[in-house]
C-alpha positions in Angstrom: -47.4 -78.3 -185.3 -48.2 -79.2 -181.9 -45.1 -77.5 -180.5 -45.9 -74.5 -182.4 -49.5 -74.4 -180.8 -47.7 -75.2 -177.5 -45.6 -72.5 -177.6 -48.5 -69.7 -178.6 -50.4 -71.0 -175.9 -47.6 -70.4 -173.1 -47.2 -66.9 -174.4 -51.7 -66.3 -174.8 -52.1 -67.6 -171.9 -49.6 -66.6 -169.2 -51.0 -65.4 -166.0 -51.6 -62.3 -167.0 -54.7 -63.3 -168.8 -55.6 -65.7 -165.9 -55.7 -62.6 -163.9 -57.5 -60.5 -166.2 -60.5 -62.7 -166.7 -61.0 -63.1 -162.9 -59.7 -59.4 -162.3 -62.1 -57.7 -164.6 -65.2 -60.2 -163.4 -64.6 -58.8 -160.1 -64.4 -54.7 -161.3 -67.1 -55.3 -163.2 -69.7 -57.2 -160.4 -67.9 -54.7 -157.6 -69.1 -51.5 -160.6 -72.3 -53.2 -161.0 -73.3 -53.7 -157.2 -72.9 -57.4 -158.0 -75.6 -57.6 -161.0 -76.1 -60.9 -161.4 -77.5 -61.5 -157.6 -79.7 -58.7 -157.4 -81.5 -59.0 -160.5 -81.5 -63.2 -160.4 -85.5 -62.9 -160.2 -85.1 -60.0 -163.4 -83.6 -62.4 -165.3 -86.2 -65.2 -165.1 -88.5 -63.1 -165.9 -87.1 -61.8 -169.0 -85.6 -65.4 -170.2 -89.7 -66.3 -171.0 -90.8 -62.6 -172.2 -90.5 -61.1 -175.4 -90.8 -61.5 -179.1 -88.9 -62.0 -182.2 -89.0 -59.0 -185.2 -87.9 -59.3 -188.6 -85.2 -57.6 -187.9 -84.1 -59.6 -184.9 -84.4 -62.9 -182.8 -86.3 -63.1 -179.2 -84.7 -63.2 -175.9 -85.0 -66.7 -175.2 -83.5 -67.5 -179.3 -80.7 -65.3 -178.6 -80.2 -67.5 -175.4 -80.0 -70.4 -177.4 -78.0 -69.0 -179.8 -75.6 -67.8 -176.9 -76.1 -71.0 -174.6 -75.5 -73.3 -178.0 -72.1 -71.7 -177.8 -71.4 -71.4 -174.2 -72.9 -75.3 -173.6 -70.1 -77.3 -176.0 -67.1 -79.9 -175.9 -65.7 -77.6 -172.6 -68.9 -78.8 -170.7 -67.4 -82.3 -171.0 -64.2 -82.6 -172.1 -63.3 -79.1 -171.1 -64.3 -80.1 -167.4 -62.4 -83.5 -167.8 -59.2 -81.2 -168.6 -59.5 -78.9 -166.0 -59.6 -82.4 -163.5 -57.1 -83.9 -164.9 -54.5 -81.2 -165.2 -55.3 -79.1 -162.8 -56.9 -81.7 -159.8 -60.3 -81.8 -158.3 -59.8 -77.9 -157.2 -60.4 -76.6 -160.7 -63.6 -77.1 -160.5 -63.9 -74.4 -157.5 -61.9 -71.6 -159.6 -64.1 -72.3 -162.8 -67.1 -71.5 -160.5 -65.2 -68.4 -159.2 -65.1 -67.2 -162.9 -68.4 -68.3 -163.6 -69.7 -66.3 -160.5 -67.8 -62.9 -161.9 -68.1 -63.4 -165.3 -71.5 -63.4 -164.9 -71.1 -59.4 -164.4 -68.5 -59.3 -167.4 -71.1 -60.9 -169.5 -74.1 -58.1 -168.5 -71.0 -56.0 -169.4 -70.1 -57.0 -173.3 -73.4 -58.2 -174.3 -75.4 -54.5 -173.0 -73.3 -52.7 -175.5 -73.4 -55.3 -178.0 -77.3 -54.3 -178.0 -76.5 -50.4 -177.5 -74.3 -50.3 -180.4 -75.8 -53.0 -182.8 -76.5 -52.1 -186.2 -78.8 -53.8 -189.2 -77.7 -54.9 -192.2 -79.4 -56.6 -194.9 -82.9 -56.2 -192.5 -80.9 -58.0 -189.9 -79.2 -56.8 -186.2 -75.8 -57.4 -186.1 -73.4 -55.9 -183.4 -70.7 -57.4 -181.1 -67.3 -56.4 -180.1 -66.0 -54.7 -183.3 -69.1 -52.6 -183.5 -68.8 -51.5 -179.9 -64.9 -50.8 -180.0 -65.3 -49.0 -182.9 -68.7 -46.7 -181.9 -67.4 -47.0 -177.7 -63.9 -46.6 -178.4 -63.4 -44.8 -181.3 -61.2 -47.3 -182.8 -61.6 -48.4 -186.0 -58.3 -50.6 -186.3 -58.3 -52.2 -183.1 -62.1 -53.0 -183.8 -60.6 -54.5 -187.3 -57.9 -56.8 -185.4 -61.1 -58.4 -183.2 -62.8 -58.8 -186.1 -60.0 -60.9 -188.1 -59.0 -62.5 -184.4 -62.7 -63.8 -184.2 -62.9 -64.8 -187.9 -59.7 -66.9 -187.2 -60.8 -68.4 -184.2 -64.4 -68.8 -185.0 -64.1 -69.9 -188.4 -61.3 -71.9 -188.2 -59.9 -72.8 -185.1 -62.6 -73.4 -182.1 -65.1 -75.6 -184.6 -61.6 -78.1 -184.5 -62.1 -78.9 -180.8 -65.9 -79.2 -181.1 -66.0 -81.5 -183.6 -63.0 -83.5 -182.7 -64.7 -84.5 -179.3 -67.1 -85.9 -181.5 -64.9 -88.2 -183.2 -63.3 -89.0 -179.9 -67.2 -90.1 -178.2 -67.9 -91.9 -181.8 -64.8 -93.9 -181.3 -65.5 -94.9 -178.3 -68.7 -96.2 -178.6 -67.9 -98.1 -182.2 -63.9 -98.4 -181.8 -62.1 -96.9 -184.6 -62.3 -99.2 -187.5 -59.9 -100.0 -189.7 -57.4 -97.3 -190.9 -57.2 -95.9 -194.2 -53.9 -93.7 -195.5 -54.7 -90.2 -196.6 -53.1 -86.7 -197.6 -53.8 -85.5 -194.0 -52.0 -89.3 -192.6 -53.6 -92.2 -191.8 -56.9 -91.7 -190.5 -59.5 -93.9 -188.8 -62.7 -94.9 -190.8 -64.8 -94.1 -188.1 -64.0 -90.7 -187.7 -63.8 -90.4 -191.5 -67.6 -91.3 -191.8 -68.7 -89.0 -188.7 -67.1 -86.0 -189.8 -68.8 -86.5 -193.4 -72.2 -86.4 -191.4 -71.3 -83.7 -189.2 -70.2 -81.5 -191.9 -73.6 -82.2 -194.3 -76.2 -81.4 -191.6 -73.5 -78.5 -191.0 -73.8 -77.2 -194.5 -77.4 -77.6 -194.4 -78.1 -75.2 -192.1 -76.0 -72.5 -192.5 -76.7 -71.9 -196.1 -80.2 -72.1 -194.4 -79.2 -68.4 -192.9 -79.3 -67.0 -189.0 -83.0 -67.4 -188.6 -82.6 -71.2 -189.3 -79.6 -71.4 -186.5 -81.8 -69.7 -184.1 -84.8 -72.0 -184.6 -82.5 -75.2 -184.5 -80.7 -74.5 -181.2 -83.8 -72.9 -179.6 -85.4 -76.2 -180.0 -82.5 -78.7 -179.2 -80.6 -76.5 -176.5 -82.8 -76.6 -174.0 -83.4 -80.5 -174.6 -80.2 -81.4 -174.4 -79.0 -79.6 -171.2 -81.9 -80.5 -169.6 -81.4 -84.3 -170.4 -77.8 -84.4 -169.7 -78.4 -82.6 -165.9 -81.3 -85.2 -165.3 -78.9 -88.2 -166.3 -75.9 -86.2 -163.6 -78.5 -86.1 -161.0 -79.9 -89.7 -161.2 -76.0 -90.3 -160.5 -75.6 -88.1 -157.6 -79.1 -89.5 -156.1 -77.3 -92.8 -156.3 -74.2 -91.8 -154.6 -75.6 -88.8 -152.7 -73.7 -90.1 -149.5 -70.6 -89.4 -151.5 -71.6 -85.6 -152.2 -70.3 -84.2 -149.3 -66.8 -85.8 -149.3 -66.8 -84.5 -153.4 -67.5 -81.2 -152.4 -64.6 -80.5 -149.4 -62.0 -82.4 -152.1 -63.0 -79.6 -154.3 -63.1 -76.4 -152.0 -59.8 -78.2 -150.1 -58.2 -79.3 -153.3 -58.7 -75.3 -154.6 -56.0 -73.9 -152.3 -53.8 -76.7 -151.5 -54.2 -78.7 -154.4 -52.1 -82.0 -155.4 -51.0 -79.9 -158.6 -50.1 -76.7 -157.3 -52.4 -74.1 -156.6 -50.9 -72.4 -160.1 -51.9 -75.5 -161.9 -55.5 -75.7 -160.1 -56.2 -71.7 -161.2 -54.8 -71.7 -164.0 -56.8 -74.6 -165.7 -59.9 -73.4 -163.6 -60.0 -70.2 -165.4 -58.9 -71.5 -168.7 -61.4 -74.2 -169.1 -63.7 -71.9 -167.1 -63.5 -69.3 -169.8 -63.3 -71.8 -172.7 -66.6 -73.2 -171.5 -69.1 -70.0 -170.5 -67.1 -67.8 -173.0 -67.7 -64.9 -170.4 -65.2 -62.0 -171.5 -64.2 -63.8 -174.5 -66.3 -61.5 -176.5 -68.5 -64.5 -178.5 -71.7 -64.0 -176.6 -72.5 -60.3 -177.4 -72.8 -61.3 -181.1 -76.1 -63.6 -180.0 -77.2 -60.7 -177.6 -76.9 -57.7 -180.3 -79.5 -60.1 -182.6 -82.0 -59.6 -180.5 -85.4 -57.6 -180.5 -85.5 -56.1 -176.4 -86.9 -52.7 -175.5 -84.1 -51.7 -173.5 -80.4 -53.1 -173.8 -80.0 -54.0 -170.3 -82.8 -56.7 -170.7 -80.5 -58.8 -173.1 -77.4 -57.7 -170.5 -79.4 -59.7 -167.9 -80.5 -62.4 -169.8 -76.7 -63.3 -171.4 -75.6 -63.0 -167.7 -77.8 -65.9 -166.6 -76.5 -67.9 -169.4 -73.3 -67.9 -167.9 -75.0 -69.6 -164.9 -76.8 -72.6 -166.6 -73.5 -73.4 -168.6 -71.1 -73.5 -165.8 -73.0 -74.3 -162.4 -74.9 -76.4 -163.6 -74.2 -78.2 -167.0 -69.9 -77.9 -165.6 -70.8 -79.2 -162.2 -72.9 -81.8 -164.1 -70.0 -82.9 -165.1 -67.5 -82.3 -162.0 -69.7 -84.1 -160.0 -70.3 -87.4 -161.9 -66.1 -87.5 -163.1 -65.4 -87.1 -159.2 -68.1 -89.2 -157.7 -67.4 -92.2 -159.9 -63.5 -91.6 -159.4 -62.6 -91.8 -163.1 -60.1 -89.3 -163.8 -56.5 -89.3 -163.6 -54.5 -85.7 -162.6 -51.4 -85.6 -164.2 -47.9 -84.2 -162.8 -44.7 -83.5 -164.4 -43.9 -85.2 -167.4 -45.4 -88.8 -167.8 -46.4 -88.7 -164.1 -49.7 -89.4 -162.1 -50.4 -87.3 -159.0 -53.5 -90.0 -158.9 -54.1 -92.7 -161.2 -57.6 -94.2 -160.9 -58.1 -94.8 -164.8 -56.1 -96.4 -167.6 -52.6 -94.3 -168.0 -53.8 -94.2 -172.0 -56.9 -92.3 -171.7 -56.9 -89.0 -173.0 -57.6 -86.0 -169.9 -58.4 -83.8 -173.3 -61.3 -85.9 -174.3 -64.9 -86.8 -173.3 -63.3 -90.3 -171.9 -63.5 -89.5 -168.4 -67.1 -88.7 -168.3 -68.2 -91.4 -170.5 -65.8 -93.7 -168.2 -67.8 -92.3 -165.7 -71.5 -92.9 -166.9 -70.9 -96.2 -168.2 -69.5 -97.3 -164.7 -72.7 -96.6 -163.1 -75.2 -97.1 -165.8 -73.6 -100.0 -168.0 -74.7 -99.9 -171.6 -76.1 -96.1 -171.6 -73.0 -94.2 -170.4 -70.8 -94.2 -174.0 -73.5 -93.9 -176.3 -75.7 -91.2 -174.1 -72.5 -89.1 -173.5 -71.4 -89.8 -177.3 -75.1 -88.5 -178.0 -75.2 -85.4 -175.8 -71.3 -84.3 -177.3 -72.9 -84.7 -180.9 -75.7 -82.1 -179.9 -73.3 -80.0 -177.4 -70.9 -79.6 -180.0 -72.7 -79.3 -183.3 -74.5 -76.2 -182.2 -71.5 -74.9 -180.6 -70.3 -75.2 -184.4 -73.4 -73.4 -185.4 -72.5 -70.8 -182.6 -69.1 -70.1 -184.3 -70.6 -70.0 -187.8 -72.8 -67.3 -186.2 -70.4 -65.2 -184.6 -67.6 -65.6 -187.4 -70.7 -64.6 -190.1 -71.4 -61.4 -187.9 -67.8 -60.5 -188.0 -67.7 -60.7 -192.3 -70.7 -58.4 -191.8 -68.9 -55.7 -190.0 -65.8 -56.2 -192.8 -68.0 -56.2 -195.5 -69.6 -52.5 -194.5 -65.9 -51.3 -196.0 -64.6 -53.5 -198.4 -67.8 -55.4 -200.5 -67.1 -58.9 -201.1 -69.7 -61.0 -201.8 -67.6 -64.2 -202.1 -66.6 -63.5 -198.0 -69.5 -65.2 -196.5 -69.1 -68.0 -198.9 -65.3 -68.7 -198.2 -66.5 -68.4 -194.4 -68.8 -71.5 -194.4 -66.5 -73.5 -196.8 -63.3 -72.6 -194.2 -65.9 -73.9 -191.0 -66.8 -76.7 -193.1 -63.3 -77.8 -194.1 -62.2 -77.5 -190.1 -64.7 -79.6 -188.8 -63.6 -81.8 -190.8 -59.8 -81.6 -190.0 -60.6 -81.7 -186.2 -62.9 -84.5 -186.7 -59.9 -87.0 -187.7 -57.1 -85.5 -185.9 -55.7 -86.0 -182.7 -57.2 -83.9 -179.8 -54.3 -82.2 -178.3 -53.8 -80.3 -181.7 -57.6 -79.4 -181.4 -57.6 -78.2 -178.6 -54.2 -76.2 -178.5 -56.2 -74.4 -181.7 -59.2 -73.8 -179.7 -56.8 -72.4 -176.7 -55.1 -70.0 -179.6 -58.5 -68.9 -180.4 -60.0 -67.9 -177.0 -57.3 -66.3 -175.6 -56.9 -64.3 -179.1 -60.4 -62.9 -178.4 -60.3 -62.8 -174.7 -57.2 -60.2 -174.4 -58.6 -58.2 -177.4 -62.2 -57.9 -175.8 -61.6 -57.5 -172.1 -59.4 -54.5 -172.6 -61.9 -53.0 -175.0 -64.9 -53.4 -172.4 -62.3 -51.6 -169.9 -61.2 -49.0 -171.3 -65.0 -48.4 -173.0 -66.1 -48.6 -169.4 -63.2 -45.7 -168.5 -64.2 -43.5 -171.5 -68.1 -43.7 -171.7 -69.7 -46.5 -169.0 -72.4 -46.9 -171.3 -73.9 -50.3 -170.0 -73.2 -48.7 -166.1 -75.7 -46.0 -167.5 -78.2 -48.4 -169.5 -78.0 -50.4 -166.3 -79.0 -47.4 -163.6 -81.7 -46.3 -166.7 -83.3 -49.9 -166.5 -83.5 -49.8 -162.6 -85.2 -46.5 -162.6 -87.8 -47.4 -165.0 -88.3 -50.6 -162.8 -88.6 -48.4 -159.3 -91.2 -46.2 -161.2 -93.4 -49.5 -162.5 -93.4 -48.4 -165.8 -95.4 -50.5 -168.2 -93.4 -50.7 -171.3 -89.4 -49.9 -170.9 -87.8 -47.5 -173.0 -84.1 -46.3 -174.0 -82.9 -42.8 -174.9 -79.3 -43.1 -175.6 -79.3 -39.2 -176.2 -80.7 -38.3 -172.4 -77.6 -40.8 -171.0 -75.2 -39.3 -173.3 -74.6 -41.8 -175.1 -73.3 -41.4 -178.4 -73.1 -43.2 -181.2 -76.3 -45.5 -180.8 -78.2 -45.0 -184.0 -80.6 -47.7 -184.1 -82.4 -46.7 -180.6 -82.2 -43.2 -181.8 -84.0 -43.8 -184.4 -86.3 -46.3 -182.7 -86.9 -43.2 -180.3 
């Protein structure tokens, strides 16, 4: 199995994607006159304004919807990964796709809201309703859709809650082990993915408003309590910042790992963890109730910003300070060696290695802790976007039983990837991402070729701005825009 994942993941995620999540970031922020700089303040400002509907969820909800996806397992153990396969200079490229997917993400998640629909007195929208409304293709928008229900559903809710098991483990060890149909499996992990998957069942039979409310309340918490605990640890060691940050920028271009190696996991973890261009975060930003789509572009762009520099350099900065990481070379090789040969570089070990090195007692269960609410809603994030995808199926083919198989597939996966080893889990979760990444970021391009219809939202927004207008508006039919029924009719 793991060779087979292996091998999908060689051919998913050659350099050709590597390039096209850093080369469209760049098109996009050079098109966009570098959006997510000039309109920093904009953003702020709409993160703390607006109001839900019945229809649809607030900006700052649909941030915690998004974030709860974007802020998961990759903001720990993704980080730890990049480290310790690619060196200390991954962490410089996953800022450099952070920084320019910030302009991807205005990108996807503007026509997510221009092309959204409502079903069932709900907004829906995402990549399959703008590739098939944008694009005029209805089959390719079907292959994202089934991509996404794949991934989403079944294979990126593995790696979330298999970092889970991992921090439980470590904090209680793994009891005694008990022989089962899927192999002999730990009793620890068999008693935390029970828990995980009954709170999960809980709330997503609870319905989309009952996600929103639990991650707008415990995203925001948890980030801010895991940055706190990173910056009591640089304020310890803040005479150690400076040499951290030249091993990074140094380490980037003539890194101990190759500069492939450095790059490549950079932009790999990098995309894993802020999911710009992977096409999950417009499905959060099409829920929303904005006046004008650009507002919710802005918003989803910043989100791309908290996850990776900060929550990701939360992270970089306390593995690297503390020196517990390993990088590994060629085969069973160490380029360095500063922790146990045996612990895991795909797992949350480094950084509770870290923690508990400078605050004894706190570091395994606090970082055990924060990966239980990282993760979970990151599970509740999938269910979201997987749900959204059923939605858009179900407008052709009328299947009540869908949505039920949906949560029973999530719930029987986070379950499997709570018991099983991590490098399966996470060559899933690579399959996944990379699935959704090459099928989105050529739909936003060549949507952006045919129609530019968040480049003309965007110039629409800044007008109104220059001329102070009180309450912002959107006329899809004035910009040409076609397609765009729901702010037609709002009009």
């Amino acid at each position: 199995m793991l060779e087979l994942v292996n091998t999908l993941n060689s051919v998913i995620w050659s350099p050709a994607l590597i390039y096209l999540c850093l080369g469209a970031g760049l098109f996009f922020s050079v098109i966009t006159r570098f959006v997510q700089v000039r309109h920093f303040r904009e953003m702020w400002r709409l993160l703390l304004s607006g109001k839900s509907s019945e229809q649809g969820i607030s900006s700052f909800q649909a941030l915690a919807v998004s974030l709860s996806g974007r802020v998961g397992t990759g903001n720990i153990a993704g980080v730890a990964a990049a480290i310790g396969f690619g060196g200390p200079g991954a962490v410089f490229w996953m800022w450099v796709v952070a920084f320019f997917g910030a302009a991807t993400a205005y990108i996807e998640s503007t026509n997510a809201q221009i092309f959204k629909e409502e079903h069932d007195g709900l907004y829906r929208g995402g990549p399959a309703y703008y590739i098939e409304k944008a694009m005029g293709q209805k089959w390719y928008a079907w292959i994202f859709a089934i991509a996404t229900i794949l991934a989403c559903g079944v294979l990126l809710p593995t790696v979330q809650s298999n970092s889970i098991g991992e921090a439980v483990t470590m904090v209680f060890g793994q009891g005694h082990v008990v022989d089962t149909a899927f192999g002999p499996l730990a009793i620890t992990k068999v008693y935390t993915a029970v828990a995980i998957v009954l709170l999960l069942g809980f709330i997503i039979f609870g319905g989309v408003k009952r996600i929103a409310n639990f991650t707008q309340v415990v995203v925001p918490f948890m980030a801010l309590a895991y940055i706190i605990i990173a910056c009591v640890m640089i304020a310890l060691n803040i005479d150690k910042l400076p040499g951290v940050f030249m091993m990074i920028i140094n380490d980037a271009f003539s890194p101990m790992a190759g500069v492939g190696a450095a790059i490549g996991w950079g932009v790999k973890r990098g995309v894993y963890s802020n999911e710009a261009g992977q096409g999950t975060g417009p499905h959060a930003a099409a829920a929303a109730e904005v006046k004008h789509p650009a507002q919710q572009g802005l918003v989803q762009a910043f989100s791309v910003y908290i996850d990776t520099l900060f929550v990701c350099s939360a992270t970089a900065f306390m593995i690297l300070i503390t020196g517990a990481y390993n990088v590994h070379g060629a085969g069973d090789a160490f380029i360095i060696q500063n922790v146990a040969a045996d612990v895991a570089a795909n797992s949350p070990a480094f950084t509770q290695i870290a923690v508990e090195g400078m605050l004894p007692g706190i570091g395994k269960p606090f970082i055990a802790l924060a990966l239980f609410f990282f993760a979970f809603t990151t599970i509740l994030a999938y269910y979201f976007i997987a749900e959204n995808n059923v939605a858009y199926i179900k407008r052709t083919f009328k299947i009540p039983a869908l949505t039920f198989l949906l949560k029973v597939a999530i719930m029987v996966a986070t379950f499997y990837g709570t018991v099983k080893a991590a490098d399966i889990a996470w060559g899933l979760g690579d399959v996944g991402v990379g699935l959704m990444a090459w099928l989105n970021i050529i739909g936003i391009l060549v949507i952006f070729f045919m129609a530019k219809p968040a480049i003309k939202a965007l110039k629409d927004y800044e007008r109104q701005q220059q001329e102070g207008v009180e309450e912002y508006s959107f006329d899809p039919d004035k910009l040409g825009i076609k397609n765009a029924d729901i702010w037609r009719d709002k009009k």
